[in-house]
C-alpha positions as a printed Julia matrix, in Angstrom:
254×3 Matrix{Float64}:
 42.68  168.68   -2.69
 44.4   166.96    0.36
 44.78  163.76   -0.67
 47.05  161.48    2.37
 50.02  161.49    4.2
 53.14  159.32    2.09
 56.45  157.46    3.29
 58.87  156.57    0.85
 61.58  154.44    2.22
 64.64  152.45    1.43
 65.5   151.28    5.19
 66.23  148.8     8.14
 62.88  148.13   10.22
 65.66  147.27   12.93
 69.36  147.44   14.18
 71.71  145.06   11.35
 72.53  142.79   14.52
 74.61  139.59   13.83
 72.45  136.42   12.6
 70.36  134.64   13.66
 69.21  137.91   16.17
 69.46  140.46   13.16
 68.13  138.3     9.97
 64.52  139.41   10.61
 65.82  143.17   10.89
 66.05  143.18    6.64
 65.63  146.46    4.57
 62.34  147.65    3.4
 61.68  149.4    -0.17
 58.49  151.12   -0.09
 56.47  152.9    -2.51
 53.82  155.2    -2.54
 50.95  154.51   -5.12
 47.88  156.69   -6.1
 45.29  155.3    -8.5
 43.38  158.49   -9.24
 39.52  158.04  -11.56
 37.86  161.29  -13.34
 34.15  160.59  -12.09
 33.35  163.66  -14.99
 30.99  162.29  -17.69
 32.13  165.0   -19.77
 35.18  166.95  -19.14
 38.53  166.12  -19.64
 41.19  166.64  -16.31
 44.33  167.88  -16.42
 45.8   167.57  -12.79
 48.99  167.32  -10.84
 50.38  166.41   -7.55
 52.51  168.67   -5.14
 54.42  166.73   -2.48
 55.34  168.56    0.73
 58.08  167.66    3.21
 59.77  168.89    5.71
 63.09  170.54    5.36
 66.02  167.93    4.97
 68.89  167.43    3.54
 70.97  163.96    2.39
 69.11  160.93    2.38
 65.47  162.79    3.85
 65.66  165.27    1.23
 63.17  164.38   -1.53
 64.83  165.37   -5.12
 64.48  164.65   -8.61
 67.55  162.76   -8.1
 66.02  160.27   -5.34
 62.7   160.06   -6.54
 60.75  158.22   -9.43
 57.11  159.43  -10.58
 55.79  156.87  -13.3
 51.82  157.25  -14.63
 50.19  154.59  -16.14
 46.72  154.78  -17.25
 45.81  150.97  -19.58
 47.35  152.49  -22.84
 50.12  154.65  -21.54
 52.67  152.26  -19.58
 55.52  153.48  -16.8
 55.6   157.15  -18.13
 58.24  158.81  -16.11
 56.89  162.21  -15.24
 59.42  165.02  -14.53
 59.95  165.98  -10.34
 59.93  169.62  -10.06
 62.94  171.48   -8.21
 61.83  171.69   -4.37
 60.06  175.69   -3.2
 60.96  176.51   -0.08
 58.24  177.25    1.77
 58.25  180.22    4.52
 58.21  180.48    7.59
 58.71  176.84    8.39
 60.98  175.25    5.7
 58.92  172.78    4.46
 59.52  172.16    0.85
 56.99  172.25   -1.77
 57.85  169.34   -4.8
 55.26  169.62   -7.86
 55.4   166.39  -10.72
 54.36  167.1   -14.37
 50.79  167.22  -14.73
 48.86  164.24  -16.27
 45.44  164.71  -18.28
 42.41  162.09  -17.35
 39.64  161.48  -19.86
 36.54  161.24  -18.6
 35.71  158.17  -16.54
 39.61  156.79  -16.71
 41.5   156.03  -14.19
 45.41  156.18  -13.88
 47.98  154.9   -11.75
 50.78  157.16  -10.4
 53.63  155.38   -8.33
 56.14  157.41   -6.69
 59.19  155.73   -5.7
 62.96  155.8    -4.64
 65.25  155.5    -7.54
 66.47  151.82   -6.91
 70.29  152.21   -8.21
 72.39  149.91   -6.28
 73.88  152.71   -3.96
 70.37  154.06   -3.32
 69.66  150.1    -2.37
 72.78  149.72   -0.12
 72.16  152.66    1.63
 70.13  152.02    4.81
 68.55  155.72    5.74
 66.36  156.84    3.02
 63.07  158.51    4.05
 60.92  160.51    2.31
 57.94  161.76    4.44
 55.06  164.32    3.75
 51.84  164.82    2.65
 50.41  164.56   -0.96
 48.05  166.86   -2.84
 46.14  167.4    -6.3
 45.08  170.48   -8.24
 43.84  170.9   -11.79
 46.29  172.67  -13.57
 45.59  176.48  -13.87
 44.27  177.94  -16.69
 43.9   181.32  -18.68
 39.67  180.49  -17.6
 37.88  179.75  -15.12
 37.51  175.99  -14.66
 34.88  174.28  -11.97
 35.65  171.84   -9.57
 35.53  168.2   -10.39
 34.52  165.14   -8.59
 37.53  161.82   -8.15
 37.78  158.85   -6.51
 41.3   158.17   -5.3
 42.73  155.31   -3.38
 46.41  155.56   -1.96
 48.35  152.41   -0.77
 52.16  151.55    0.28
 53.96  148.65   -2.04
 57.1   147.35   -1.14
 59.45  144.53   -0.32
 61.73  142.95    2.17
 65.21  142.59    1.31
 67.35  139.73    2.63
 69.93  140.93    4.69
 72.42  139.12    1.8
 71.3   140.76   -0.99
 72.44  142.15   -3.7
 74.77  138.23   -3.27
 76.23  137.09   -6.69
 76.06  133.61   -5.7
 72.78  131.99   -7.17
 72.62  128.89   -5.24
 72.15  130.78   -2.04
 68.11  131.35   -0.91
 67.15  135.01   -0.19
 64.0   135.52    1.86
 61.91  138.18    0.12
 58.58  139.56    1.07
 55.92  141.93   -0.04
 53.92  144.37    1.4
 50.82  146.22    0.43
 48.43  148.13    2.5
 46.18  151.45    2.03
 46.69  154.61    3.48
 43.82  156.69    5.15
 42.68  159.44    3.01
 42.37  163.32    4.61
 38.81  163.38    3.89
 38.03  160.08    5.52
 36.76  158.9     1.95
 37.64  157.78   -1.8
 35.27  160.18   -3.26
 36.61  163.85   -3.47
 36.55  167.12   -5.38
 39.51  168.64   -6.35
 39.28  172.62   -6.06
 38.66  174.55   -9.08
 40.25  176.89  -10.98
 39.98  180.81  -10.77
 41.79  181.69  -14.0
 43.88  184.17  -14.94
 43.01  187.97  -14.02
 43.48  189.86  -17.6
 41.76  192.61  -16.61
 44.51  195.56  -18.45
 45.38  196.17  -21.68
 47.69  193.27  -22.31
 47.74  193.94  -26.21
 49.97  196.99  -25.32
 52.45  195.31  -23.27
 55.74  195.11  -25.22
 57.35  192.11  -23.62
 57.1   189.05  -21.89
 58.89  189.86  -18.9
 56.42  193.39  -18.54
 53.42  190.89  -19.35
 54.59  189.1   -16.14
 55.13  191.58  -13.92
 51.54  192.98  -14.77
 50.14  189.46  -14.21
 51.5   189.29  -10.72
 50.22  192.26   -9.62
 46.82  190.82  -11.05
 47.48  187.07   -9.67
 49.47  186.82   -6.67
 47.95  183.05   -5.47
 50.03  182.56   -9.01
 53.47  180.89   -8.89
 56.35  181.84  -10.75
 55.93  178.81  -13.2
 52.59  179.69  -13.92
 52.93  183.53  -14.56
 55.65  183.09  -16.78
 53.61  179.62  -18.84
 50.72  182.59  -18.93
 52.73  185.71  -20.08
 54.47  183.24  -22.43
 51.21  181.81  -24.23
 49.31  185.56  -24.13
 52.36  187.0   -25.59
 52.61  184.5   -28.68
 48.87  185.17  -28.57
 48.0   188.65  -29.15
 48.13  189.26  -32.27
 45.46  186.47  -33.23
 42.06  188.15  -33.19
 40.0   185.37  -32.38
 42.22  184.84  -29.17
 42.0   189.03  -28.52
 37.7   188.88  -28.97
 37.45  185.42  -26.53
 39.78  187.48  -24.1
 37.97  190.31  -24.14
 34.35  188.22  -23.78
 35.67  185.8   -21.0
């Protein structure tokens, strides 16, 4: 599901000119924050985002070392979720970021705020931009899983930096200011469906494959629309699995 466009910034709106002409040209840190409801009555989600960007490198190169994903949902507070290692994509270079997949029970609704890791060099620094496009999936699955209905509302937070901050003396005034504003969705709407879920193709005689890494090779043949990650998650959890018979009979009947 194509969720919105996102800008992640840590940045100068404007040239630093001398004051007074350059004190209204202050940095900007700005967030990106999805607040994501599971509109099932019934079922619980398990979802994740995948951030694309363009090919970059330095500052415009999103990285688990520049970037913050925390989800909060009421009783879970500021969970850091792990950023996944950038996938080249080909022919054009974009790169292909997944974060750790969250699970929604039904009719709760999470927050999950993506933003730059505010160290003070990150904070000093004046280029950082992070631009792409945001999407969610339900995770995949050994089954087939249907598609589900959300409601999802992106917005920008951020704030203004005065142009003397970080300053260690206390008695000066810094101007701060905040910003929030939404962000148009792809499908014009906050009501959406994310995609389901083909499951995994078992259709061979896994129970005589002798090890993992055969296991995976025979599930890519099966499942190419499957990643690496994925394959290997599925070999992994078959493989442990095969010699329970209650797992071998649902296999068989799915």
């Amino acid at each position: 599901m194509l969720v919105s466009n996102f800008e992640i910034l840590v940045n100068r709106f404007g040239p630093a000119l001398p004051t007074p002409e350059g004190a209204v040209f202050r940095r900007i840190v700005q967030g990106y924050f999805l607040t994501v409801t599971n509109l099932e009555p019934k079922r619980t989600l398990y979802l994740y985002a995948k951030m694309t960007t363009t090919s970059a490198t330095g500052n415009r190169a999103l990285s688990p070392s520049n970037l913050n994903c925390l989800f909060d949902n009421g009783m879970i507070t500021n969970f850091p979720k792990t950023i996944g290692a950038s996938i080249t994509y080909s022919p054009s270079g974009a790169l292909m970021t997944s974060i750790q997949s969250f699970t929604l029970a039904p009719k709760e609704t999470c927050l999950l705020a993506f933003l730059p890791k505010t160290d003070p060099l990150i904070l000093q620094n004046t280029d950082v931009e992070y631009r792409g496009y945001v999407e969610l999936f339900q995770t995949f699955s050994l089954w087939k899983k249907p598609s589900a209905q959300l409601l999802v509302t992106p917005e920008y937070r951020g704030t203004y930096l005065d142009n003397a901050f970080p300053n260690p003396n206390v008695l000066d005034e810094l101007d701060f200011d905040q910003l929030a504003y939404s962000v148009p969705l792809a499908s014009g709407q906050a009501l959406n469906t994310v995609e389901a879920v083909k499951g995994v193709i078992w259709d061979f005689d896994f129970a005589a494959v002798k090890d993992i890494s055969a296991l995976s090779k025979a599930l890519k043949i099966k499942n190419p629309d499957l990643d690496d990650v994925e394959i290997n998650e599925a070999a992994e959890f078959v493989f442990n699995m095969k010699s329970d018979p209650d797992f071998l009979k649902q296999m068989k009947g799915k």
